[in-house]
N, C-alpha and C positions, 0 to 999 in steps of 0.2 A: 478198312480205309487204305487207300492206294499213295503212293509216295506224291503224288500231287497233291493231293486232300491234307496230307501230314504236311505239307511244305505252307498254303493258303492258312491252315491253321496257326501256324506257327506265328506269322507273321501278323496275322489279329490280336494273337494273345500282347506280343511285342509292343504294337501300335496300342492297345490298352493301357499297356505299364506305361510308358512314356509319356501317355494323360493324363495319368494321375498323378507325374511328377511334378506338374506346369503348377506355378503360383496361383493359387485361388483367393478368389476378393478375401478380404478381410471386414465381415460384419462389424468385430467391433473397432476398427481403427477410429480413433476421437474424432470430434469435429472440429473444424478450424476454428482460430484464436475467436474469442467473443463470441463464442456458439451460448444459446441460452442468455445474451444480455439483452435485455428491450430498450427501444427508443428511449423507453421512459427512465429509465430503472431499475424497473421491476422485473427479478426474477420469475413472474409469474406470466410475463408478457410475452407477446411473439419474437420468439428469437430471429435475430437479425442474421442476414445470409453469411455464410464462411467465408473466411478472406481468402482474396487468391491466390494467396501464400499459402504451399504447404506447411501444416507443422511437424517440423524435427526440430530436433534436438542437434544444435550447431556443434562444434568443438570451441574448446576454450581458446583464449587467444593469449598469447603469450603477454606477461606482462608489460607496459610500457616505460615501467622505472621501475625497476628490481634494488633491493637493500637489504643489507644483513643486519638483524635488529644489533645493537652493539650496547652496553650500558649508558654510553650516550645519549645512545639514538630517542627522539623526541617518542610519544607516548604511542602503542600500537594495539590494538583490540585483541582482549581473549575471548575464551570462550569455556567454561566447566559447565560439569553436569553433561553425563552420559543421556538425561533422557532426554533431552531438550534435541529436536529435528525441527529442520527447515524444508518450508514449501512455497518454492516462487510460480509464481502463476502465469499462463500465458495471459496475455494484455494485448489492446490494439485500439487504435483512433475510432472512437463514437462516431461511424457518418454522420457526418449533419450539423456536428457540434460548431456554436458558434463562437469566436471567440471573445477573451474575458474584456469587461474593463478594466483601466488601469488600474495599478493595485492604490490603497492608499500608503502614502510616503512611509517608510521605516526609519527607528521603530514606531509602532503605531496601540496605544493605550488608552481608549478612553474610560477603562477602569484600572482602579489601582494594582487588580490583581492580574492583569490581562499582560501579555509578550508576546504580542503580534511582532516580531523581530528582522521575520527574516523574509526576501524577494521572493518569488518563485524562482526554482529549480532550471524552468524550461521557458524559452521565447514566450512571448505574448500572443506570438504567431500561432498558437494551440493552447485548445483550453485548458488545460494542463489541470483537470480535474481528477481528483482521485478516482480508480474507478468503483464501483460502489462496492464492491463485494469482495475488493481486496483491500480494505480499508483496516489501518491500524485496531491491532486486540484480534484481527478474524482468526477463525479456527477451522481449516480446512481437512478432510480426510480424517482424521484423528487427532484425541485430544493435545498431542505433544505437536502439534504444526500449526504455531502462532504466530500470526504475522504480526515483526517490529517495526514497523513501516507504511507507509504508502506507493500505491505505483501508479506514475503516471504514464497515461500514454501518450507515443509518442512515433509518426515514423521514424526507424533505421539512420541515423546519421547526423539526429536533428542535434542542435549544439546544445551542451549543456553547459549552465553556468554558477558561479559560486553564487548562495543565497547570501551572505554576507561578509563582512572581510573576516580575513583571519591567515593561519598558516598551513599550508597541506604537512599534515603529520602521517598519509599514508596513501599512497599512489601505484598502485598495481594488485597483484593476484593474492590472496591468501587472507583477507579480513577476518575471517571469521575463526579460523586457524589460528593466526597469528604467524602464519609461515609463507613466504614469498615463493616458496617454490611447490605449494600444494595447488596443482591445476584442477583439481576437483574443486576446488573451496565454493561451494553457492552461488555466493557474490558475485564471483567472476574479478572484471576488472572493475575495480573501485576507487573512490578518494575519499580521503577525512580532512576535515578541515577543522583546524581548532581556532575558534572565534578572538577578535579581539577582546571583546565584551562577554560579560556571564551574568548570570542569575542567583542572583539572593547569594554569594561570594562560591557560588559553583562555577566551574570551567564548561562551555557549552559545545557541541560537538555536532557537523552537519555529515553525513551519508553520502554517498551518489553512486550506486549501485548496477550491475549488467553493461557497462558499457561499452561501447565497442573501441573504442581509442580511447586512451590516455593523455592530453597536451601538456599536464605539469610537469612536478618531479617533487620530491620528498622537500619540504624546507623551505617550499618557493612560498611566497608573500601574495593574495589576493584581496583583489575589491570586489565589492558589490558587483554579478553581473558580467565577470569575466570569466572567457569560457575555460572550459576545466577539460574538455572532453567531448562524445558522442556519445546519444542513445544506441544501444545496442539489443543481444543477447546474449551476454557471455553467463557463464554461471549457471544455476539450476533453475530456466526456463525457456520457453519455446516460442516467444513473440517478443517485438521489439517494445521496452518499456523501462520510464529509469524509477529503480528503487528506492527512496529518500525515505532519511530516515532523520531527529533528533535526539543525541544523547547527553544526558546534563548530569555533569560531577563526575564521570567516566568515560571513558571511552572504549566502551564495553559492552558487548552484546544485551544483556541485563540492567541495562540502566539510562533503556528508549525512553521515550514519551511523545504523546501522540503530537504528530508533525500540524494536523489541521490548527492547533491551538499555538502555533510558530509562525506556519506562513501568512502575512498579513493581508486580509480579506480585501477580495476587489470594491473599487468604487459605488455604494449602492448597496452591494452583499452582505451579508451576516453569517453569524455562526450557531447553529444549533448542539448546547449541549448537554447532557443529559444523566442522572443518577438513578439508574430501573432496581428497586429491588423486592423481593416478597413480602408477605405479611408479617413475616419474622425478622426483617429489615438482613435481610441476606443479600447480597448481589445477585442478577439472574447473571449466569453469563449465556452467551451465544446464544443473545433473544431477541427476534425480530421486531424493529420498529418501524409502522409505517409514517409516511409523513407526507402530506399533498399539500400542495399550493390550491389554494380558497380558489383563486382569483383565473388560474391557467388552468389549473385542475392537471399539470403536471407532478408526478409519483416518484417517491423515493422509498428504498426500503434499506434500511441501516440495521445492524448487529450489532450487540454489544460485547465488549472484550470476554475475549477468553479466558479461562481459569488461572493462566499464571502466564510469566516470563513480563510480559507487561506492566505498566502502571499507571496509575494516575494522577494527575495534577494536584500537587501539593492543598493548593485551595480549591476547586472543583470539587474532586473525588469522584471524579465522572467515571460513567463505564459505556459513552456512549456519545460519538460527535457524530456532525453533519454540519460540512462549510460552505461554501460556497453557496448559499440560497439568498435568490435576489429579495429586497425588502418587503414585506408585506403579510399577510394574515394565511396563515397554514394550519392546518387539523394535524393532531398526532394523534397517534391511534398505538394502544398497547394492548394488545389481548393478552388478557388472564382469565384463568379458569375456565375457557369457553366462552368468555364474553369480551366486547369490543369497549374498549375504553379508551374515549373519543375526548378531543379537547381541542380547541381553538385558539392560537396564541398568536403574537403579533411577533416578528423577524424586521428589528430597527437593524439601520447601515451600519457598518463598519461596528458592530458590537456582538457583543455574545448577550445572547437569551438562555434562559436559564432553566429546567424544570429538573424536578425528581417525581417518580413514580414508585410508590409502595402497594401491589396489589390490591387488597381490595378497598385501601384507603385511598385510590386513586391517584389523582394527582395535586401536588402545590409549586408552588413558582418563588418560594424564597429561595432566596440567595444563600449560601454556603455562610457560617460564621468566621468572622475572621481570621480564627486560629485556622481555620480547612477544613473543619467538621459538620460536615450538613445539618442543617437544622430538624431534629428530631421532629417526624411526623406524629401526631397522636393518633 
């Protein structure tokens, strides 16, 4: 080979290596926020296109009101227990969703056992429906990533407001920590509000979670409906969406309760909820329920809580809501054992409907006794 041959060669190999340094696609990079959700509901439906938001992972934003907790200082959230891990989910606006009717006035009870209490979180201007598959008790990735909350979606900057009065007892970064200066913290930027009003002589305690700005401060005074904030993404997720949460007798990580059975149902709307357990009256957790509207032949599909961190309703004992469903005749559907086990029930306004399901005993529709003990199936 001649010193020209050795020189042409050289410069192939070169132009080679420097190909192979260039960024190559990325098969598995995720799909945009609300990949896999269907018009309907149903996870099992055509997934809806990616939004034209890429997804990353934002940086946190610096608190909007920082404080040093002091023996004073009004009540601030812990957190124990090493196994306990958080997973916020990317979230985005349903195309299409239309929005709600007015809610009914708060508080709002037509059973004695019911605390329909509090406004929504987010304008009227957005359905501000949970989305279905990040709905309080869910259990995402593994068994220790259970969501104490719901999220709504919402775009990037929509205003958020107090669900009822009371006093912000914590306004900025670190809730879950309990430290204001942990820029990791989840949550992100957060507020807690502690209610005027409680339950059954408990202190009752509202959430608002990822947000992108802070407008309070530690100690300020709210009504009904004033704004607290913006939707964001600060904290451990990838899409703009606000995390609400209900905590009664703490204000503590471990002492949520599910928000659908707080916020007070739109005009018209009802509440579906529900006690799944096996033939050995066990809880099922993390078990698919389906539920269709009769009438639109519109599909939901609902999970029931996860194994721990959660709870439920003192009188219920549910391990399983679904709110927001306009009035009228809907089939539920529970597979066990390989078989579908169907029922038809009626969804009255502004009330909660009731069932329990025990495996192969199927279904009944009493009501919980009044100490909160479900009425034994035979």
């Amino acid at each position: 080979m001649n010193r020209a041959d050795r020189i042409w060669l050289a410069v192939i190999l070169v132009s080679l290596s420097l190909a192979g340094c260039q960024a190559q696609p990325n098969s598995t990079t995720p799909a945009g926020p609300g990949a896999g959700i269907s018009p309907t509901g149903d996870p099992d439906g055509t997934p809806l296109p990616a939004s034209p938001t890429p997804v990353i992972f934002l940086p946190l934003s610096s608190p909007t009101q920082e404080f040093i907790p002091t023996p004073t200082a009004l009540p601030s959230a812990t957190a124990t227990g090493d196994a306990v891990q958080l997973f916020f989910p990317t979230a985005q606006t349903t195309p299409g969703s239309e929005n709600r009717p007015p809610l009914y006035p708060i508080p709002w009870a037509i059973s004695p056992h019911d605390h329909f209490f509090f406004a929504r979180p987010i304008s009227a201007d957005y359905p501000a429906e949970p989305l279905w598959d990040f709905r309080y008790g869910g259990v995402y990735f593994g068994p220790n990533e259970v969501h104490t909350g719901i999220d709504i979606p919402a775009p990037r900057g929509t205003p958020v407001v107090a669900a009822g009065p009371g006093t912000v007892v914590w306004a900025g970064i670190g809730l879950y920590t309990g430290s204001p200066y942990n820029l990791e913290d989840p949550y992100g930027n957060a507020v807690v509000i502690r209610h005027d009003f409680g339950y059954e002589n408990q202190s009752l305690y509202t959430v608002y979670a990822h947000m992108e700005e802070i407008d309070v401060i530690l100690g300020q005074w709210l009504n009904t409906g004033d704004p607290i904030g913006k939707v964001g993404t600060t904290g451990f997720t990838t899409g703009p969406h606000l995390h609400f949460e209900v905590r009664l007798g703490e204000n503590d990580f471990f002492s949520t309760r599910n928000p659908e059975l707080w916020l007070a149902p739109a005009q018209g709307w009802g509440v579906l909820v529900g006690r799944v357990i096996n033939w050995d009256s066990l809880l099922l957790p993390s078990y698919r329920v389906y539920v269709r509207n009769v009438d639109t032949n519109r599909k939901w599909t609902v999970f029931t809580y996860g194994p721990s961190t959660v709870n439920s309703d003192d009188y219920y004992q549910e391990n399983v809501v679904l709110s927001d469903l306009p009035a009228g005749v809907y089939e539920i559907d529970c597979k066990y054992a390989g078989f579908d086990n169907k029922v038809t029930l009626q969804i009255l306004p502004g009330q909660v409907t009731y069932f329990s399901f025990k495996g192969y005993h199927g279904f009944t529709f009493t009501p919980p006794a009044p100490g909160g003990t479900p009425t034994p199936t035979p």
